[in-house]
C-alpha positions in Angstrom: 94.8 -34.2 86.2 95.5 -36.9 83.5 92.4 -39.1 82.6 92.3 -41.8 80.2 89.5 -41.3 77.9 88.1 -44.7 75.9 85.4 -44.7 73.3 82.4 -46.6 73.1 83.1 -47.5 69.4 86.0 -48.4 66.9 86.1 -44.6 65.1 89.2 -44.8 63.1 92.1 -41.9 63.2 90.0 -38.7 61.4 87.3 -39.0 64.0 89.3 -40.1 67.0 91.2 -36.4 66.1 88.1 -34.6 66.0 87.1 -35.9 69.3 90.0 -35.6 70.9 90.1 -31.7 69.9 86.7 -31.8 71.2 88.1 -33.3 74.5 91.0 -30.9 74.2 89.1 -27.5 73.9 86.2 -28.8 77.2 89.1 -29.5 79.5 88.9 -27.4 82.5 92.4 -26.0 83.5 95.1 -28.3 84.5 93.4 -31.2 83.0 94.8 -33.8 80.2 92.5 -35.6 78.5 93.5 -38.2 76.6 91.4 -40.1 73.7 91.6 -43.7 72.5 90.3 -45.5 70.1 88.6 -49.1 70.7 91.3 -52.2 69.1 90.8 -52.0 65.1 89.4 -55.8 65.7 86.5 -57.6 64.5 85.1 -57.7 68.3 85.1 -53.7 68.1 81.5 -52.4 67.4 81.7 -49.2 64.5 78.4 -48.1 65.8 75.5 -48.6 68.5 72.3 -49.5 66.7 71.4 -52.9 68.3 71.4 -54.4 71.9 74.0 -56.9 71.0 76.4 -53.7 69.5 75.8 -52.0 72.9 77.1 -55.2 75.2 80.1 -55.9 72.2 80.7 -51.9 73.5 80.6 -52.8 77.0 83.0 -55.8 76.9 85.5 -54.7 74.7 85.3 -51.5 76.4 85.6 -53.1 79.9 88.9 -55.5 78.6 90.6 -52.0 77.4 89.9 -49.8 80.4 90.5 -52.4 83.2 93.9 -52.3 84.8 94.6 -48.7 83.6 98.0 -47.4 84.7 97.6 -45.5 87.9 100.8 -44.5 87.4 100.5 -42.5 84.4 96.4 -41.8 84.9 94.4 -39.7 87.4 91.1 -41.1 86.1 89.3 -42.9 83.4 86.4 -41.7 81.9 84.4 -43.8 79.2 83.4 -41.6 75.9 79.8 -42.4 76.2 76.7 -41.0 77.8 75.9 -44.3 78.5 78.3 -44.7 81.5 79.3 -48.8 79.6 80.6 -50.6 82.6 81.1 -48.1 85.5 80.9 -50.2 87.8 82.7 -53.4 86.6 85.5 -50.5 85.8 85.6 -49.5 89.0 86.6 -52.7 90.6 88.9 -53.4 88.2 90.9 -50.0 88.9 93.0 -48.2 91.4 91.7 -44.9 90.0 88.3 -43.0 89.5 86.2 -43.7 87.0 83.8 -40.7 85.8 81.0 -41.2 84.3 79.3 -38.4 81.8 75.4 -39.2 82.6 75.8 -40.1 86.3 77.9 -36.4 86.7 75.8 -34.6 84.4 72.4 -36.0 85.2 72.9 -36.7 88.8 73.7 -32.6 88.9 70.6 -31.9 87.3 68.5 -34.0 89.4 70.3 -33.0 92.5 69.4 -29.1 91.7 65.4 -30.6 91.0 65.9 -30.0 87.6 63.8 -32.4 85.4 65.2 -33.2 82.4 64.8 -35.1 79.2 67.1 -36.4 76.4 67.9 -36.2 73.0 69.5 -39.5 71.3 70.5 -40.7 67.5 68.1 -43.6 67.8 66.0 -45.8 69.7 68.1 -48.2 71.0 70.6 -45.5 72.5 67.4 -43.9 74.3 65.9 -47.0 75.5 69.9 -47.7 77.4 70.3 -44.1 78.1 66.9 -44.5 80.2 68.0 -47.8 81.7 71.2 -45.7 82.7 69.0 -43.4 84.6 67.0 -45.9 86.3 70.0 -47.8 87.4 71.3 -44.3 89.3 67.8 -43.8 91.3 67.1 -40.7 89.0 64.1 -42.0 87.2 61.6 -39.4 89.2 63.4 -36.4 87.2 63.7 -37.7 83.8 61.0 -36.3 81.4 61.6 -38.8 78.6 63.4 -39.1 75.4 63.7 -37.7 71.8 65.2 -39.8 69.4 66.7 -37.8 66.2 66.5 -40.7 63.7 70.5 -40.2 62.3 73.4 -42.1 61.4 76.5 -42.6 63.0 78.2 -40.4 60.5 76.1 -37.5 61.9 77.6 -37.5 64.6 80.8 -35.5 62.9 78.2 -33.0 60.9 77.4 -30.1 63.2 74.7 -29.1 61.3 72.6 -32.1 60.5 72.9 -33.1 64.4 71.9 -29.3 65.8 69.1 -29.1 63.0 67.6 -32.3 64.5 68.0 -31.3 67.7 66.1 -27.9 67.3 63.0 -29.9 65.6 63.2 -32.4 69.1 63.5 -29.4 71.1 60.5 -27.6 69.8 58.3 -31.1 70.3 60.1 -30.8 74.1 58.9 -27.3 74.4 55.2 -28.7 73.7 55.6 -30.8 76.3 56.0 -28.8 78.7 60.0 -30.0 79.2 62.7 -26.9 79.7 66.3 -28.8 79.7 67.0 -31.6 77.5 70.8 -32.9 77.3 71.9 -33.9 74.1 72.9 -37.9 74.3 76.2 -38.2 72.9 79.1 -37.4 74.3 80.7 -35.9 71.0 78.6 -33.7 69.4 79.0 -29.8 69.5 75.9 -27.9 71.0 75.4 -25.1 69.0 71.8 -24.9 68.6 69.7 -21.5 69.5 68.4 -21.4 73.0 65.0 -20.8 73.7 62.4 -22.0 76.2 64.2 -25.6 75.6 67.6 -25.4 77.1 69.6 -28.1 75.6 72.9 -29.2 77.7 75.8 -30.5 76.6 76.3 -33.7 79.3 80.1 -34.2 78.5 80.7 -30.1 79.5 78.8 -30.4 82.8 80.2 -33.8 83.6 83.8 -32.4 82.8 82.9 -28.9 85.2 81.6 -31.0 87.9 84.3 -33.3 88.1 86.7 -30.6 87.7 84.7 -29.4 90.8 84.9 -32.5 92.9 88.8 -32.3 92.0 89.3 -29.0 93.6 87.6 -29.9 96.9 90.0 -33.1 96.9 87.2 -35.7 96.3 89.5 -36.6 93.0 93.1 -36.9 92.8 
């Protein structure tokens, strides 16, 4: 299964590697995943901290990903738990294209698992919600918990899985058990307790890998 992978955001070569490794170590067997980079252009966001940032993401994102070799691709899967331009993607395509929060969260809501989410900042939670809305899954999401980081945290293990243990225990207060951790590039490494946190790109990757082997995928 070879799938074209295409991030939200212009990353430059370091952390396109580090992502790609990422991408590289959560591939289920007999999968190829393969990372791009957004054009080095002036129309490429570097990060998603305003409204207008998100829809630059979405349109450049679209122009890359559209007409995607089906000859050389199984599937295209955007790098972003915000699903930019599934459906505009789709018609423009001969292949699948996955999404990370419609396979991951439409999982958990299809087990009656309520969930909630943890995001960088405000802006990425108020779209990751609109995401949710748009998919009909608003009745299991419990709400989100924005870390207050930088783009740069993304990379830092440690600085992202500190925040995320402070969110979780204000989840756990709550009353919320599973929150899934809103980017689709950071390692999940933080301790489990009553709060289990989910990494969405892992679950999206099994499920699809899933819907593959019953021949719902190429």
């Amino acid at each position: 299964m070879k799938v074209r992978v295409i991030t939200p955001i212009r990353v430059g070569a370091e952390e396109l590697n580090r992502r790609q490794q990422r991408y590289t170590r959560l591939a289920p067997q007999g999968w190829d995943l393969a990372l791009e980079d957004l054009p080095d252009d002036p129309g490429s966001p570097t990060e998603l901290t305003s409204r207008e940032q998100i829809a630059a993401s979405e349109q450049v994102g679209l122009a890359v990903g559209s007409h995607t070799d089906a000859a050389r691709y199984d599937a295209l899967l955007p790098d972003c738990v915000l699903d930019p331009n599934l459906a505009a993607l789709h018609d423009a395509n001969e292949i699948p294209v996955l999404g990370i929060t419609r396979l991951s969260a439409g999982f958990l809501a299809s087990l009656g698992i309520r969930f909630g989410v943890v995001t960088r900042n405000e802006i990425i939670a108020d779209e990751y919600r609109a995401v949710i809305e748009r998919y009909g899954l608003g009745d299991s999401f419990q709400g989100a918990y924005v870390l207050g980081l930088s783009v740069e945290d993304v990379a830092n293990t440690e600085i992202w899985n500190a925040a995320v243990m402070e969110a979780a225990q204000s989840a756990q207060q709550d009353g919320v058990t599973v929150l899934v951790n809103g980017c689709s590039a950071v390692e999940v490494v933080v301790e489990q307790f009553s709060v289990r946190v989910i990494d969405p790109t892992a679950l999206a990757l099994r499920v699809a890998d899933f819907a593959a082997g019953e021949h719902f995928l190429p």
